[in-house]
C-alpha positions as CSV (number, residue, x, y, z in Angstrom):
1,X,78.6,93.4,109.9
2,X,80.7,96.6,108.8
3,X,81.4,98.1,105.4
4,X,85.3,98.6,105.7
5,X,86.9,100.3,103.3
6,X,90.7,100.2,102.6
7,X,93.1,103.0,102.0
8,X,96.4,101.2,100.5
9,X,94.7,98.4,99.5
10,X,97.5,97.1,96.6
11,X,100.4,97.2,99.9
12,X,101.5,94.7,101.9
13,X,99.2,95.3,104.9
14,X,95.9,96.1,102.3
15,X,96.4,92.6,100.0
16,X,96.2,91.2,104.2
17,X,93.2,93.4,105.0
18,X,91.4,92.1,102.6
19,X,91.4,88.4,103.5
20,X,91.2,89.7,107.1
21,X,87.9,91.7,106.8
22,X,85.7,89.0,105.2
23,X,87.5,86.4,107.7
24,X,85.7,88.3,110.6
25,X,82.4,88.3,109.2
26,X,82.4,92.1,107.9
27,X,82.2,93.6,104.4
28,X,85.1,95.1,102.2
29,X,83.4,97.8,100.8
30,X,86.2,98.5,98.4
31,X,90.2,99.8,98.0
32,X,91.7,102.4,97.0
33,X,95.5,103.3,96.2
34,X,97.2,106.6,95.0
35,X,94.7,108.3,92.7
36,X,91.7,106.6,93.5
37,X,88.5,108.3,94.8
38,X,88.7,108.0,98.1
39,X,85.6,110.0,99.0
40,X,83.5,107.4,97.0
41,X,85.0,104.9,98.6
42,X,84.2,106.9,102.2
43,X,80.8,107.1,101.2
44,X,80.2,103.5,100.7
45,X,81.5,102.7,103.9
46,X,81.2,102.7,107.9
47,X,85.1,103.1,108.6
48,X,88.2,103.8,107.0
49,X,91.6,101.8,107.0
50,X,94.6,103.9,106.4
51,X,98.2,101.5,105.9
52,X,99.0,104.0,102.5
53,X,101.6,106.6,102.9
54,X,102.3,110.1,104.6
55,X,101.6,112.3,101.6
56,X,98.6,111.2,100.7
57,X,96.7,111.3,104.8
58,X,95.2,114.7,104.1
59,X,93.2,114.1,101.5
60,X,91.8,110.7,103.3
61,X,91.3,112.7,106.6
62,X,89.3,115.1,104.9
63,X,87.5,112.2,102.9
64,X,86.7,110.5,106.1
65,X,85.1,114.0,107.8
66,X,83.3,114.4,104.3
67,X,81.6,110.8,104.7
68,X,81.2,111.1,108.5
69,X,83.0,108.1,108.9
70,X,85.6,107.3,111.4
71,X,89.1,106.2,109.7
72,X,92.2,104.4,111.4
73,X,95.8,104.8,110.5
74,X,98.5,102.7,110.6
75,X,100.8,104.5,108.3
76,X,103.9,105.2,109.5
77,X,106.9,107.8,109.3
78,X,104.4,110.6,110.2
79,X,105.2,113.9,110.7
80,X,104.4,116.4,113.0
81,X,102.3,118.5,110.7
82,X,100.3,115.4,110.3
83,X,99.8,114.7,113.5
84,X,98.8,118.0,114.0
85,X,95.9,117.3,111.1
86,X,95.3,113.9,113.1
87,X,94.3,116.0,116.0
88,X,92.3,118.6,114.5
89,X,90.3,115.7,112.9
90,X,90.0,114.3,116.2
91,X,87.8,117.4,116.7
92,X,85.2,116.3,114.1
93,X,84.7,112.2,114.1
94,X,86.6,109.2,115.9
95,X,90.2,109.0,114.6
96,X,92.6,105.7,115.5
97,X,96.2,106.4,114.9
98,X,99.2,103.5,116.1
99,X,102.7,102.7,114.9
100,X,101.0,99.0,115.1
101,X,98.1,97.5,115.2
102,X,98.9,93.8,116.7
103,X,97.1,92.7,119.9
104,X,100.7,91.3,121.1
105,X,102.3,94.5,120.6
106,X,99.7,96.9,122.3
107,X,99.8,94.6,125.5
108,X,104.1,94.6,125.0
109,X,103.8,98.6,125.3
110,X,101.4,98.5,128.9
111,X,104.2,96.4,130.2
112,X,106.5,98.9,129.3
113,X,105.0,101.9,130.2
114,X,104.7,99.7,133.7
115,X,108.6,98.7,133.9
116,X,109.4,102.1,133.1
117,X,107.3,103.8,135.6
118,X,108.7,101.7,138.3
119,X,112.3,101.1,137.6
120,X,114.2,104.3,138.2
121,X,115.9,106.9,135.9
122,X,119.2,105.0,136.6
123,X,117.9,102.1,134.4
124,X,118.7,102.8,130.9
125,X,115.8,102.0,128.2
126,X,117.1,100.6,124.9
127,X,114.6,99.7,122.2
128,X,116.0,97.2,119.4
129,X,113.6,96.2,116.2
130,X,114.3,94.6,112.9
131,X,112.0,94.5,109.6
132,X,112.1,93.4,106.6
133,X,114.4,95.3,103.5
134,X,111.6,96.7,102.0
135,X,110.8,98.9,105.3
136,X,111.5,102.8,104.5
137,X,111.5,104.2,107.6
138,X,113.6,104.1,111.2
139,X,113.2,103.7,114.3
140,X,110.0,101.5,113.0
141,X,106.2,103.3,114.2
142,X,106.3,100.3,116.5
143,X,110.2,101.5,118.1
144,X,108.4,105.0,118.2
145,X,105.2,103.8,120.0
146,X,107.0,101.5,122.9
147,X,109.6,104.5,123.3
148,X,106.7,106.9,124.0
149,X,104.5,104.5,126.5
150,X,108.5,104.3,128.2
151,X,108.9,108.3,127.7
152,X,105.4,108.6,129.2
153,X,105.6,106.8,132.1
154,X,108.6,108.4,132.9
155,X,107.3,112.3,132.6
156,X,110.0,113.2,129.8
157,X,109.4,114.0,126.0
158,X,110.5,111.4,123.6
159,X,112.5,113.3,121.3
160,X,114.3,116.1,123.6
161,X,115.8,112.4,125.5
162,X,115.9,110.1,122.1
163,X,119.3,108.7,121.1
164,X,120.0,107.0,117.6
165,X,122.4,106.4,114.9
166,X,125.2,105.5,117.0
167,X,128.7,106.0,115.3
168,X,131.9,106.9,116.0
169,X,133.2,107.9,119.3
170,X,130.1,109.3,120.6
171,X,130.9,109.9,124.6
172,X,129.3,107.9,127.6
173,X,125.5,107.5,127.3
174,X,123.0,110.6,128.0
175,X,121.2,110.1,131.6
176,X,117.7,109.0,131.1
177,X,118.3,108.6,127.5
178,X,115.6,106.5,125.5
179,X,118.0,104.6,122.8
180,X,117.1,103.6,119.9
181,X,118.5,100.9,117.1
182,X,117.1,100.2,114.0
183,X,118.0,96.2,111.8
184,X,117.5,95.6,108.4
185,X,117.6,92.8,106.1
186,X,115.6,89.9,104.7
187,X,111.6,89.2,104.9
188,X,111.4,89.8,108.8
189,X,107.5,91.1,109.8
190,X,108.6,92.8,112.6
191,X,110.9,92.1,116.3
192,X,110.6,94.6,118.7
193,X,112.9,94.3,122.1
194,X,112.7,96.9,125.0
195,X,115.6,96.3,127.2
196,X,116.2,97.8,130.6
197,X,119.6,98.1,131.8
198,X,119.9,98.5,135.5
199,X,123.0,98.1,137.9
200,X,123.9,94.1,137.5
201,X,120.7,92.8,136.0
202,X,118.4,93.8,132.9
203,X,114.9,93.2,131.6
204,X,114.2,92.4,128.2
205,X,110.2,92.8,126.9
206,X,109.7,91.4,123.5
207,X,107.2,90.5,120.6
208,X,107.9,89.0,117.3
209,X,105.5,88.7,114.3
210,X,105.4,85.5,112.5
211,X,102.9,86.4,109.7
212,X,101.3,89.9,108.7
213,X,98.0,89.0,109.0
214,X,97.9,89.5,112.7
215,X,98.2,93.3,111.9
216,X,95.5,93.1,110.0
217,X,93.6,90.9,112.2
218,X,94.4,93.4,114.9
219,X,93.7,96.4,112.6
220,X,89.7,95.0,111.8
221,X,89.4,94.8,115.3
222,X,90.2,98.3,116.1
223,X,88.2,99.4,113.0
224,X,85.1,97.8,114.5
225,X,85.6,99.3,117.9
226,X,86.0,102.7,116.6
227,X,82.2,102.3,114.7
228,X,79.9,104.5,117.0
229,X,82.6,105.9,119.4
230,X,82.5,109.8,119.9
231,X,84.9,112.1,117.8
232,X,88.5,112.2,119.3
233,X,91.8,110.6,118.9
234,X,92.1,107.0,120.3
235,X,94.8,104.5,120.6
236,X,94.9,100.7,120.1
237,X,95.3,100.7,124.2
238,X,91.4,102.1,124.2
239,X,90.4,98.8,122.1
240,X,92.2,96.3,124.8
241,X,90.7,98.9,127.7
242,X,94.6,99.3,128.9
């Protein structure tokens, strides 16, 4: 049994954490929102989940290396200052950052990084996800995560070959461009679709969420793993052993 102790816990994806935690036989050793004491509640704990916002990751990285603890993160939106801090954090305990934390998903962005790596250049890669109208952010941390594994395989940088916001008369597609578009509207947990576009035929990988308690089901998991693993930054691919 683990003491888990959650960062965001009035949100969304804490209120799912903690029927999630208990569910899979560990302890919730407490939440905390914006304000709260964080390094007391990294102190009564054995890991850390992060789902609260950007501005306040800092503070709970530096909680977590106080406590010893490792933390993950699933917040979103982040930028590259804080994955900077993410990586220098890396240096001190075990650190578990992902757009996502679903099983589905994680196993949806292998077979990507796969298709991409095989199909050539002259395949174009379009990724296509929709949320809910509450979401703050676009292209979604998932979108971001399944355009990486795609920008990875292919040996090219995500955002120097990224193209979104299509408007207007924009000219013919960028070769070996990664697009990206981003739906809105209702109570919709998350679709992702990666589409590859090739000369006569396409591929379409996809995942849809039903309920948001497989994120949180999917983010316990990861937190248990991450108990006892060495300091350094890890990915929900580590957890499957992808």
């Amino acid at each position: 049994m683990a003491r888990i102790g959650i960062i965001g816990s009035a949100g969304r994806m804490g209120q799912a954490l903690q029927e999630a935690i208990p569910a899979a036989g560990h302890e919730l050793s407490g939440g905390v929102d914006k304000g709260g004491d964080v390094a007391g509640l990294a102190d009564a704990s054995d890991v850390l989940v992060d789902f609260s916002g950007p501005p306040a990751l800092k503070d709970n990285l530096h909680a977590a290396i106080g406590a010893g603890i490792p933390i993950l993160i699933g917040t979103t939106g982040l930028t590259e200052d804080l994955h900077t801090a993410i990586d220098n954090t890396a240096r001190a305990i075990p650190v578990l950052q992902t757009g996502n934390t679903s099983l589905g998903v994680t196993v949806l962005a292998h077979l990507v990084r796969e298709a991409a790596a095989r199909l050539g250049p002259d395949w174009d890669i379009e990724v296509l996800e929709m949320h809910h109208r509450m979401k703050v952010d676009a292209p979604s941390g998932t979108a971001l995560l399944l355009g990486e594994a795609a920008a990875e395989a292919r040996g090219i940088d995500l955002a120097a070959n990224s193209e979104s916001g299509r408007d207007g008369h924009t000219g013919k597609r960028a070769e070996g461009a990664i697009g990206f578009a981003a739906l809105r509207g209702g109570t919709v947990a998350g679709e992702h679709s990666v589409i590859f576009a090739g000369e006569q035929e396409r591929i379409t990988l996809s995942h849809s969420a039903e309920n948001r308690m497989i994120f949180a089901n999917g983010a316990v998991r990861g937190a248990e793993w991450l108990i006892g693993k060495a300091p350094g930054r890890y990915a929900m691919k580590d957890v499957l052993g992808l």
